[in-house]
C-alpha positions in Angstrom: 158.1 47.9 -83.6 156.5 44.4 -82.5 152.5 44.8 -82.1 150.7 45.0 -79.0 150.1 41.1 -78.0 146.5 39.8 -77.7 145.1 39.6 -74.5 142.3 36.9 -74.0 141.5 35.8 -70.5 143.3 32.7 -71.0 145.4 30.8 -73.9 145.7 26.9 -74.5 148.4 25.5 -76.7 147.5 22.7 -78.4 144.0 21.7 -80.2 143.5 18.0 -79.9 141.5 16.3 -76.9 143.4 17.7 -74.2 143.1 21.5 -74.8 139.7 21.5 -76.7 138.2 20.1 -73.1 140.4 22.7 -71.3 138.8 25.4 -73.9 135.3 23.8 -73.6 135.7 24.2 -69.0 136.9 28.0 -69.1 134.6 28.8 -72.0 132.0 27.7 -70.0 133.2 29.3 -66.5 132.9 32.4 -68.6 136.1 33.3 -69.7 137.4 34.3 -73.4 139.4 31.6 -75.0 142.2 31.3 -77.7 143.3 28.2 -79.0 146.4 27.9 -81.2 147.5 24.9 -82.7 151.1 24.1 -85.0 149.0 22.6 -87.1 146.4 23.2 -90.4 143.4 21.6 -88.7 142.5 20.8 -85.1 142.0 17.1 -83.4 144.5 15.5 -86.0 145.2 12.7 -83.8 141.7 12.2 -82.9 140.6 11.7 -85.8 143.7 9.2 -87.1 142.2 7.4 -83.6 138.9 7.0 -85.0 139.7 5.0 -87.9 140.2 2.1 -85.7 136.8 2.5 -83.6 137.4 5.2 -81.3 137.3 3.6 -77.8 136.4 6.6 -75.5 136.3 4.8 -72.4 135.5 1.5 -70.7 132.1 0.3 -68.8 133.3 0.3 -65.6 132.7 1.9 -62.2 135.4 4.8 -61.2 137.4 2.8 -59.1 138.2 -0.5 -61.4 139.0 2.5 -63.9 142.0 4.0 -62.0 143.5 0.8 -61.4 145.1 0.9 -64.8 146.4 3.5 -64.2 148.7 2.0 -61.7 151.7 4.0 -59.6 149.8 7.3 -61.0 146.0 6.8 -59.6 146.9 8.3 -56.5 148.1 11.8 -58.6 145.1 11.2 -61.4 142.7 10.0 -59.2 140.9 13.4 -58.0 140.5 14.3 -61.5 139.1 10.9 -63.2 137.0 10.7 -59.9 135.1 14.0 -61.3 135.2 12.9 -65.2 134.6 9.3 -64.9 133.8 6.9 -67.2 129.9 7.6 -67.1 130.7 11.4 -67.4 133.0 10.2 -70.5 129.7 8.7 -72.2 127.2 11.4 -71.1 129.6 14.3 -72.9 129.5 12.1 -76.3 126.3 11.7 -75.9 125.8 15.5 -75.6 127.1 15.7 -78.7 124.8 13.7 -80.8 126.8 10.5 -80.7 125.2 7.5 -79.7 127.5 4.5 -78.2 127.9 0.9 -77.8 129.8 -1.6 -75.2 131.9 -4.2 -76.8 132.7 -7.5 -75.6 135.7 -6.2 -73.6 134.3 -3.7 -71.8 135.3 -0.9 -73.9 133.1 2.2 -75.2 132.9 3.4 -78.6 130.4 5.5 -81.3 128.2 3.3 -83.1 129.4 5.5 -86.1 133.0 3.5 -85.6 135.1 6.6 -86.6 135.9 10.2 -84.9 135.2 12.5 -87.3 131.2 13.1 -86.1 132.3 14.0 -82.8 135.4 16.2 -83.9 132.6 18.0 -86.4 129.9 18.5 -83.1 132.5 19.6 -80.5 134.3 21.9 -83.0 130.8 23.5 -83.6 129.7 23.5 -80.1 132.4 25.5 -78.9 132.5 27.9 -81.6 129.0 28.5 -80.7 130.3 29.7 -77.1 133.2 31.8 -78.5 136.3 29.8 -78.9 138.7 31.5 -80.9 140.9 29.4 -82.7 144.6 30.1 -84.5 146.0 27.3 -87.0 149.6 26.9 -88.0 150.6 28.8 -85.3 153.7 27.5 -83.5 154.9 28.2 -80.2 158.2 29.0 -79.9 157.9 30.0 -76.0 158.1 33.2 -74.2 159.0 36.9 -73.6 158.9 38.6 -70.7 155.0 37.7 -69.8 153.8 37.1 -73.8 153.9 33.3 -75.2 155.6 33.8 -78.4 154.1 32.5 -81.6 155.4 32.0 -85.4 152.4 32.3 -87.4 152.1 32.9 -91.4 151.4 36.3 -90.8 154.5 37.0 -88.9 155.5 36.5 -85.0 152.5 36.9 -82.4 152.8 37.8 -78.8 149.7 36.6 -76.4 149.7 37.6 -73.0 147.2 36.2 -71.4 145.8 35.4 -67.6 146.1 31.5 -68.0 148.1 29.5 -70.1 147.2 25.4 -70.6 149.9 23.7 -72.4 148.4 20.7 -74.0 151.4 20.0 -76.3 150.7 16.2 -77.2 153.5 13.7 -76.5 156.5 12.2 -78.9 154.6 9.8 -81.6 152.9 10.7 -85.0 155.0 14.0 -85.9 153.0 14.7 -89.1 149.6 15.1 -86.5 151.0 17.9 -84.4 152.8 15.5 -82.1 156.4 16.5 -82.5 158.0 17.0 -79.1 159.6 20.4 -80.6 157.9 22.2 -77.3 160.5 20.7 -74.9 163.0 23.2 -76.1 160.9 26.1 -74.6 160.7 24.2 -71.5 164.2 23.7 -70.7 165.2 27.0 -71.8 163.1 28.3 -68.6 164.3 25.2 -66.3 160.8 23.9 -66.4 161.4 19.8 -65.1 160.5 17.2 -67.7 160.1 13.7 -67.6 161.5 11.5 -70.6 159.2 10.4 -73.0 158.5 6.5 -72.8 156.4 4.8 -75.2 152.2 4.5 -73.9 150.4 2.5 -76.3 153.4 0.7 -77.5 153.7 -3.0 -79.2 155.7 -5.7 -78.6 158.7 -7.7 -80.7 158.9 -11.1 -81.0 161.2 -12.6 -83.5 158.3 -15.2 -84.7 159.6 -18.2 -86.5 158.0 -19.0 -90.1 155.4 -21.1 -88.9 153.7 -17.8 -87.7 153.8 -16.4 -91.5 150.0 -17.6 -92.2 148.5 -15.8 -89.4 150.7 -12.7 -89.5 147.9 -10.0 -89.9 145.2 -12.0 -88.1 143.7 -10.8 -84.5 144.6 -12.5 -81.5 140.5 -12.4 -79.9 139.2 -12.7 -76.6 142.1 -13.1 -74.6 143.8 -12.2 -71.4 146.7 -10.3 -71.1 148.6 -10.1 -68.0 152.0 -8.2 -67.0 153.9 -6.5 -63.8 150.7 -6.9 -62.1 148.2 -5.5 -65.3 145.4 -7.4 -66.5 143.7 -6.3 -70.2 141.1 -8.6 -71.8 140.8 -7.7 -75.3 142.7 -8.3 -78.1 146.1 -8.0 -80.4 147.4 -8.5 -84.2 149.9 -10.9 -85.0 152.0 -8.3 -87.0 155.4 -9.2 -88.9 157.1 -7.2 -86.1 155.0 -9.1 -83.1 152.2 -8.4 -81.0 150.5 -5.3 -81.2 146.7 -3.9 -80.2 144.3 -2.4 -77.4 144.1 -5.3 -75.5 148.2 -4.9 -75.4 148.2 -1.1 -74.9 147.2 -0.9 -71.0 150.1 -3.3 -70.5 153.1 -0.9 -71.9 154.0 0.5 -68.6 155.1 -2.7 -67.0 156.5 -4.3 -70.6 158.8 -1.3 -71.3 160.3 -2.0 -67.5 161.4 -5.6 -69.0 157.8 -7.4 -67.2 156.9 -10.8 -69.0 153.9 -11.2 -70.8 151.4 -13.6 -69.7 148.1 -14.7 -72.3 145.4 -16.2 -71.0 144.0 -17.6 -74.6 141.0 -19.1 -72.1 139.8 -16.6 -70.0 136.6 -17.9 -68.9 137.9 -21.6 -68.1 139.6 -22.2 -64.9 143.2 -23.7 -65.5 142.1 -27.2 -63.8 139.1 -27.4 -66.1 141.0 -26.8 -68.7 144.0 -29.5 -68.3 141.5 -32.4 -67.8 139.4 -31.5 -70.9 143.4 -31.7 -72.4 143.6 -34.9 -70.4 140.5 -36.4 -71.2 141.0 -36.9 -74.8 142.5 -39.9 -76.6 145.9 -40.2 -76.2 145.9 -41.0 -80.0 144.5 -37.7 -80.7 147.2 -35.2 -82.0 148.2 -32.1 -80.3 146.7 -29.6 -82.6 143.6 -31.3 -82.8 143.4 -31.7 -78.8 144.3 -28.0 -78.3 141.1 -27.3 -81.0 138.6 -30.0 -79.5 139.6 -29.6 -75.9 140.2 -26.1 -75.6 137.8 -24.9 -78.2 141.1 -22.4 -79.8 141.0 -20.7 -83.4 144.0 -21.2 -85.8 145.7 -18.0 -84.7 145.9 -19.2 -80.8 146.0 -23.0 -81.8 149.3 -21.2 -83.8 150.6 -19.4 -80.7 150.2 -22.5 -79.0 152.6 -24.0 -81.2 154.5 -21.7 -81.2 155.3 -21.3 -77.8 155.0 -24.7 -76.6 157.2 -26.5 -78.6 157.1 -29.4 -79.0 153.7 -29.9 -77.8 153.1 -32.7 -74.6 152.5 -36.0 -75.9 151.2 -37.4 -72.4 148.3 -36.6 -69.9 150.6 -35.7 -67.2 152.7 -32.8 -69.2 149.1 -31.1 -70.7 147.8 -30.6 -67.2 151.1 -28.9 -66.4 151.2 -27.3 -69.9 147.9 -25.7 -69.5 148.9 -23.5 -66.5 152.0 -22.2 -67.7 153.7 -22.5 -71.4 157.3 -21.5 -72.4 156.3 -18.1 -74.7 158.6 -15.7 -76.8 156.7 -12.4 -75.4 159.8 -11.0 -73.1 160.7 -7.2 -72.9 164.3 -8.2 -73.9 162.7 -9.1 -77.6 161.0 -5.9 -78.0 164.9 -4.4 -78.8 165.8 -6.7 -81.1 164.1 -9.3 -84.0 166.0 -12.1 -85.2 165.2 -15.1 -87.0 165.3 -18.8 -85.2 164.2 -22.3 -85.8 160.8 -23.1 -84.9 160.7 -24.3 -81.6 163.8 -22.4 -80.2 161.8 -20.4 -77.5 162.7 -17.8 -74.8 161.8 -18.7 -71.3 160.1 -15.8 -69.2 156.9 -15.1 -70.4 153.8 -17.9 -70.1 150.5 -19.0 -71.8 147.7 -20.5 -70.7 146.5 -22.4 -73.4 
């Protein structure tokens, strides 16, 4: 005869960010929690996040923050309106973590790296009476009870509230599996296909890019389907990939071009008469560096996209609004090698 299932005011599936603050609200409205999580530890993918920085949020008022999150600010926008990004810093703060802005805006602990929060939120809300179940998998429900396989057999928890904060499609081995959408559709519970968030983007680089492949991409602009990042991306063997990239994926997945802006804080008209100004003599790679002021990894894109480079004065002032560049959503399918030079023709630079 199956046991009697455990009856806690309310149940959340799922222990990284998402249902640990979900715990941490109805903890603190008074109700008695339980937590289970597939997984041997909680905050997997947390912590994985916090090996490259940890960038909680941006220093920015409410209202520039929901604009990236484009078609779904209207849906979002009560609830980042009552967490925003100053709330975001206050809560890490709370928890012993002191924080610094980088250049781009963004917000991260000064401690670069996840796992002092994870240890001080995981103790905080033990201290208010979280109850927590690992390696417990939900395998979905009978009659009112969420089902569970656990190492000590199946579980049953019926409880007043369930929050399903299941994770999304990417990193497997974190918790992360998409397995949960089974239960879902068994029920008739609507889903939405998964689409890639923080995805990269492939470009079929030619080997003149092989020196810099590795190297960051710093300071830049990126603009697509109407959304503008500054920040920046690593030249990787596949293509472009990085945070200042990331906000970007919802128009690049649609097939949007990619704009850079490798000269953010120079108007476009400055920029083509410094171009123009130098000697005519001069080479291109050396006017790109002198004029423009560029490293080798963007004097490289340059090349790379604007093949062959403008020999007159006339060409670089219409070069430096908008270059030929390889970034296109049709090359994120597919890599290929080419000659150098031998370009798509949607996406643009300004150089």
């Amino acid at each position: 005869m199956p046991s009697a299932p455990l009856t806690p005011d309310a149940l959340v599936i799922g222990g990284g960010p998402a249902g640990l603050m979900a715990a941490e609200m109805l903890l603190a409205a008074g109700r008695s929690v339980l937590l289970a999580d597939q997984r041997p530890s909680l905050a997997r993918k947390l912590l994985m996040a916090g090996k490259s920085g940890l960038n909680l949020t941006k220093d920015e008022d409410v209202e520039t923050c929901l604009q990236a999150y484009g078609g779904a600010a209207g849906r979002l926008g009560p609830m980042i309106r009552a967490f925003p990004p100053e709330a975001v810093r206050s809560w890490a703060e709370g928890l012993g973590q002191p924080l610094f802005t980088g250049s781009s805006g963004r917000v991260f602990p000064e401690a670069m790296k996840a796992s002092p929060l994870v240890r001080a939120w995981l103790g905080r809300l033990g201290a208010a009476g979280l109850a927590v179940r690992t390696r417990w998998r939900w395998t979905g429900w009978t009659d009112d009870a969420a089902t569970f396989e656990t190492p000590e057999g199946p579980v049953r928890v019926a409880a007043r509230t369930t929050i399903l904060a299941l994770g999304g499609a990417s990193w497997a081995r974190l918790g992360s599996d998409w397995r949960w959408t089974g239960a879902l559709a068994e029920i008739g519970a609507p889903l939405v296909p998964f689409a890639p968030a923080n995805a990269g983007l492939k470009i079929p680089w030619s080997d003149h890019m092989a020196p810099h492949l590795g190297r960051p991409l710093k300071n830049v602009v990126f603009r697509s389907g109407g959304i503008e990042s500054r920040g920046e991306a690593v030249l990787s063997a596949g293509g472009l990939e990085g945070g200042g990239l990331y906000p970007l994926s919802p128009a690049l997945r649609t097939g949007a071009p990619l704009a850079i802006d490798l000269c953010p804080d120079v108007a476009a008209d400055t920029l083509a008469a410094r171009l123009a100004a130098r000697p005519s003599r001069e080479s291109a790679s050396n006017r790109v560096r002198k004029a423009a002021r560029l490293g080798p990894v963007a004097r490289a894109l340059v090349a790379e996209v604007a093949r062959p480079c403008p020999r007159s004065r006339a060409r670089w002032r219409r070069c430096s609004r908008r270059c030929r560049s390889p970034m296109t959503a049709s090359d994120r399918s597919t890599r290929r090698s080419r000659p150098r030079g031998a370009l798509p023709s949607r996406g643009s630079t300004k150089t």
